[in-house]
C-alpha positions as CSV (number, residue, x, y, z in Angstrom):
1,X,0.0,0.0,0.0
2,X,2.6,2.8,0.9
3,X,4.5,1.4,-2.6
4,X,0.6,2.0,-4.4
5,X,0.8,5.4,-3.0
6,X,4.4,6.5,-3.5
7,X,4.1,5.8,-6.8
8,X,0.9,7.5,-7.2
9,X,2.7,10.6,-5.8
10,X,5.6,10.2,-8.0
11,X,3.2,10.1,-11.2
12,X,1.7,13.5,-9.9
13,X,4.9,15.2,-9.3
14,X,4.5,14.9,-5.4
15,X,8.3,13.9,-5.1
16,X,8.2,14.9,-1.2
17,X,4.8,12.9,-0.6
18,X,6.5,10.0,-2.9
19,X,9.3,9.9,-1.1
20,X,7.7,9.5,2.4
21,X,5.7,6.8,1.5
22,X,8.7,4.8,-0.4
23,X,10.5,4.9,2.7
24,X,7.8,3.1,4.7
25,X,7.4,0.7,1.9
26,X,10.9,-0.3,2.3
27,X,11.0,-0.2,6.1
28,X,8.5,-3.3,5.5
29,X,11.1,-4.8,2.9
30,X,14.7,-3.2,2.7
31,X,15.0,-5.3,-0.7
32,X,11.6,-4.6,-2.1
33,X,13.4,-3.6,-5.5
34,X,10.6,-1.6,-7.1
35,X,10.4,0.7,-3.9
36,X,13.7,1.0,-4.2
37,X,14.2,1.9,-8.2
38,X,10.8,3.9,-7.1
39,X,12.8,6.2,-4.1
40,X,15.9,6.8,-6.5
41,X,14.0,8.3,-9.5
42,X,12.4,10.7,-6.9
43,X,15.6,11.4,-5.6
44,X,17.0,11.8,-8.9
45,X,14.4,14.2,-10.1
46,X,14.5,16.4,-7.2
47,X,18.3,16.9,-8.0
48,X,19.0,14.4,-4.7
49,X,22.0,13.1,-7.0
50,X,24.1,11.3,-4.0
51,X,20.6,9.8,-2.5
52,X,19.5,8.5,-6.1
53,X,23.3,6.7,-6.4
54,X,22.8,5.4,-2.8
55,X,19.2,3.6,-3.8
56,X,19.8,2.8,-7.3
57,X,22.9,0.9,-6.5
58,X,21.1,-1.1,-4.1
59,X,18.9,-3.0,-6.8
60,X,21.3,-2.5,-9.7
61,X,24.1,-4.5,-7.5
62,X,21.3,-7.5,-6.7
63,X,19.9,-7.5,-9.8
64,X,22.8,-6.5,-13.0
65,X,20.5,-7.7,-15.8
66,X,17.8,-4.7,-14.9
67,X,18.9,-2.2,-17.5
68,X,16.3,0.4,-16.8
69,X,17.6,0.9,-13.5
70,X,21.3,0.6,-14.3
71,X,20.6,3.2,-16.9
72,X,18.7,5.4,-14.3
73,X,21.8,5.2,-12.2
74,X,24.4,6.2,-14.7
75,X,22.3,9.3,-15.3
76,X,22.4,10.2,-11.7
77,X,26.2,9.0,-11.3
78,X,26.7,11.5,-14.3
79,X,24.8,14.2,-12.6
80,X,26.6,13.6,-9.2
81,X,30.3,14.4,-11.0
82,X,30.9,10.8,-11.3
83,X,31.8,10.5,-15.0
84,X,33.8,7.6,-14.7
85,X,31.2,5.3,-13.3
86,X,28.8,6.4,-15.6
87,X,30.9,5.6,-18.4
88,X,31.5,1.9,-16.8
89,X,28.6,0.8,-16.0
90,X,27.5,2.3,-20.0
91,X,29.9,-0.2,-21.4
92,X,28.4,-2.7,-19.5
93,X,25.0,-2.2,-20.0
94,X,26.3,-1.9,-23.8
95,X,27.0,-5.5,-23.5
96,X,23.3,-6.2,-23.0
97,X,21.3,-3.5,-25.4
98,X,24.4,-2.4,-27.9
99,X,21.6,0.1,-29.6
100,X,20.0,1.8,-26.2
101,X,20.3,5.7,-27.0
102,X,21.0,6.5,-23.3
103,X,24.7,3.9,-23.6
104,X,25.5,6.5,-26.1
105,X,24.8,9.7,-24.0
106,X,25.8,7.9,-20.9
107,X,29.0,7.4,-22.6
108,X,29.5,11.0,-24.7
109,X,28.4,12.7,-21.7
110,X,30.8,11.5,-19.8
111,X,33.9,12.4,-22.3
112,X,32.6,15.9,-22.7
113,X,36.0,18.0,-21.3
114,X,38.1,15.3,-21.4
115,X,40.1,15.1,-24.5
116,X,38.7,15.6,-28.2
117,X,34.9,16.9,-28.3
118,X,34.2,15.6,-31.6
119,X,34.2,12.0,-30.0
120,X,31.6,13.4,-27.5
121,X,29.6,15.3,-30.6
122,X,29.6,12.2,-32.4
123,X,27.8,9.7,-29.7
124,X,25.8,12.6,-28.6
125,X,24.5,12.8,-31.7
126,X,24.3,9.1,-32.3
127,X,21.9,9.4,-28.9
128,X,19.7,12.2,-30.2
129,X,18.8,10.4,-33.8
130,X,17.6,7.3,-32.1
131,X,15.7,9.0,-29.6
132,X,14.7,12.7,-29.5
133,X,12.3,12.9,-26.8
134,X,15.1,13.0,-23.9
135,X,15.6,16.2,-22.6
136,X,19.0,15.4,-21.1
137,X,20.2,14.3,-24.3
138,X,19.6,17.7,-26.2
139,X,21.1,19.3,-23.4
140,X,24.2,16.9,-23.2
141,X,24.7,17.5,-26.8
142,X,24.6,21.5,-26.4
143,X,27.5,20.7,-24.2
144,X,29.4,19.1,-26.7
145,X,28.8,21.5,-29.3
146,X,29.7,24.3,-27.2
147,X,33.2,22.6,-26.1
148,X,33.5,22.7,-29.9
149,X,33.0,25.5,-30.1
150,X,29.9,25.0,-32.7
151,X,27.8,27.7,-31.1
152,X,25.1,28.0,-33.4
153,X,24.4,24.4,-32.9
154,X,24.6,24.3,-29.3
155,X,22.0,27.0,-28.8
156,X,19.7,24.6,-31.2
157,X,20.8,22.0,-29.3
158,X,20.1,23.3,-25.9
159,X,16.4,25.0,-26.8
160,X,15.7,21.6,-28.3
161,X,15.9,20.8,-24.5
162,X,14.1,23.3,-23.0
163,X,11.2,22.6,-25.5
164,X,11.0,18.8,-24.4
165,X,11.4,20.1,-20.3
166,X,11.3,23.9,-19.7
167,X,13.0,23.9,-16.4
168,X,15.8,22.1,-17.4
169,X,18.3,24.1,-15.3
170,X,21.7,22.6,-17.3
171,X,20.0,23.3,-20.5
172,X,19.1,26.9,-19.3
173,X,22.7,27.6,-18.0
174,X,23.7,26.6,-21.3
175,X,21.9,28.0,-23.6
176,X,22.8,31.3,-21.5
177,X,26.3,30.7,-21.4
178,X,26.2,30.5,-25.4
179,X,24.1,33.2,-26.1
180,X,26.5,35.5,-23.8
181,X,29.1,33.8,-25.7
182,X,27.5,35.4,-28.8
183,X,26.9,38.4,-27.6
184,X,23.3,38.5,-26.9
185,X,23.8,39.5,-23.4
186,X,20.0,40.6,-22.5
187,X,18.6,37.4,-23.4
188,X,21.5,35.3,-21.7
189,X,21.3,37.1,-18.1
190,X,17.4,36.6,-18.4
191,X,17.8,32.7,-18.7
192,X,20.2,32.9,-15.7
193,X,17.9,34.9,-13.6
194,X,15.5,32.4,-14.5
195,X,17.4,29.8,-13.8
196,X,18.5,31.1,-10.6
197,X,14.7,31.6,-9.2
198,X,14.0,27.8,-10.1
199,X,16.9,26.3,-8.6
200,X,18.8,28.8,-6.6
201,X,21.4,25.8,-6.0
């Protein structure tokens, strides 16, 4: 029953609610595994990064061949700083589903800033032609682009991202960083002041 619920809250975008209620589901059962995957994608949307590691891993360790919830945890490992992990457990889940668009942004996010950019272009742009609804790939890609110093396509790339999720903070930073880059410096200090009001972090 408190699983029924926290998932009920996590559909409505009740993440504190959610969270509550997966946390007495797994006082129940510690191993419950869908409270668990349940807990870290409320973490993870709330920007809990280290939290969502710390629950993901629990299931993803007991249970390797679940590659929805390995990939969940790359993302937040990725968000968290952790690139290297991310990466690892990409190539791993590689193994299992060669042709899963988020291996390829797990993977060319984490290489973004560390050696050539056009390796991270290329698999970020592998990601984005198989699947363009992902908000985080867009942005990932912007970041890419931008280390390329292709800003024209960054700023594509990054309002591609804020049309899929408009609060997007990374995609708003970025799209303001390039636009300042350019020149357009109304436009860019308006996205950071927005930025800044939803997630003063």
């Amino acid at each position: 029953q408190h699983f029924e619920r926290g998932s009920t809250y996590l559909s409505a975008g009740k993440y504190n609610e959610a969270i509550v209620e997966l946390k007495d589901a797994l006082q129940i059962d510690p191993k419950f595994v869908p409270a668990l995957h349940a807990l870290g994608r409320a973490y993870y949307v709330k920007g809990w990064y280290p939290d969502a590691v710390r629950e993901l891993g629990r299931p993803a360790d007991g249970d390797p061949s679940s590659v929805e919830i390995r990939l969940l945890l790359g993302q937040a490992y990725l968000a968290a700083g952790d690139t290297q992990r991310a990466e690892e457990l990409a190539e791993a889940i590689r193994r299992i589903e060669p042709d899963n668009a988020l291996v390829d942004y797990l993977i060319g996010a984490a290489r973004i800033g560390t050696g050539d950019p056009k390796e991270a272009v290329a698999l970020l742009a592998r990601a984005q032609a198989k699947n363009g609804t992902i908000a985080e790939i867009h942005q990932a890609y912007g970041d890419a682009l931008f280390q390329a110093g292709q800003f024209g396509d960054a700023e594509k790339a990054y309002r591609a991202a804020l049309g899929l999720k408009g609060g997007l903070t990374g995609a708003q930073i970025g799209l303001a960083r390039t636009l300042l880059t350019r020149g357009q410096r109304e436009e860019g200090t308006k996205l950071l002041d927005e930025a800044r009001r939803q997630n003063p972090q």
